[in-house]
N, C-alpha and C positions, 0 to 999 in steps of 0.2 A: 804456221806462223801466228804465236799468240795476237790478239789485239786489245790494248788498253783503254779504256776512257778516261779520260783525263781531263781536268777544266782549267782553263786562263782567260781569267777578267770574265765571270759567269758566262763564258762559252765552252758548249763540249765538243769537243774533237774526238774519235776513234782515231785509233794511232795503232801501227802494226809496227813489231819489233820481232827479232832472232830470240829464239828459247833464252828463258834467261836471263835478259837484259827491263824483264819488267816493272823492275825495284829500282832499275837507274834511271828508268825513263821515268816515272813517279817522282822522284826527287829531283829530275832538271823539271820538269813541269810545275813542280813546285816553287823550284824558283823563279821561273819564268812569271807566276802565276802574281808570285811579292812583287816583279820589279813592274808587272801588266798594275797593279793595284796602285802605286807610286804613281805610276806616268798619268793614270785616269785622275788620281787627285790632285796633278797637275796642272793636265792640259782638257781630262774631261773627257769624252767618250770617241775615240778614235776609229778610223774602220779596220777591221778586223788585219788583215795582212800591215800594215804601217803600225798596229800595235807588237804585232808579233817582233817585226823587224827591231823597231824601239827599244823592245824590252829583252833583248837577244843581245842589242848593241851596249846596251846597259851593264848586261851581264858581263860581258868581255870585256869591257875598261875594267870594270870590279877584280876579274879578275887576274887580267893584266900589273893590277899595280897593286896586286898585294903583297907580301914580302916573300919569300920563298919559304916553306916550311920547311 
């Protein structure tokens, strides 16, 4: 099972994914990574699990209400 590193809000996580999947997870981390940046120049430096969660919940209204392509 490959393993990736990946950073959100200058923190590194290893992360384990299924063959394959290393280029999808690279790009939701990357998003995660914009909406961790927004929330920190919001509210400022949060602890690590309550950022993730924020910036996860962020994501899914985003993407909830966007128009259907």
């Amino acid at each position: 099972m490959p393993e990736v590193t990946i950073e959100i809000d200058g923190r590194t996580f290893e992360v384990a994914c299924q063959e394959g999947e290393e280029s999808y997870l690279r790009f939701a981390a990357k998003l995660l990574d914009e909406e961790a940046a927004v929330l920190s120049a919001q509210v400022g430096r949060v602890p690590e699990a309550r950022m993730l969660l924020m910036a996860g919940a962020r994501l899914r209204t985003i993407h909830h209400t966007l128009p259907p392509a």
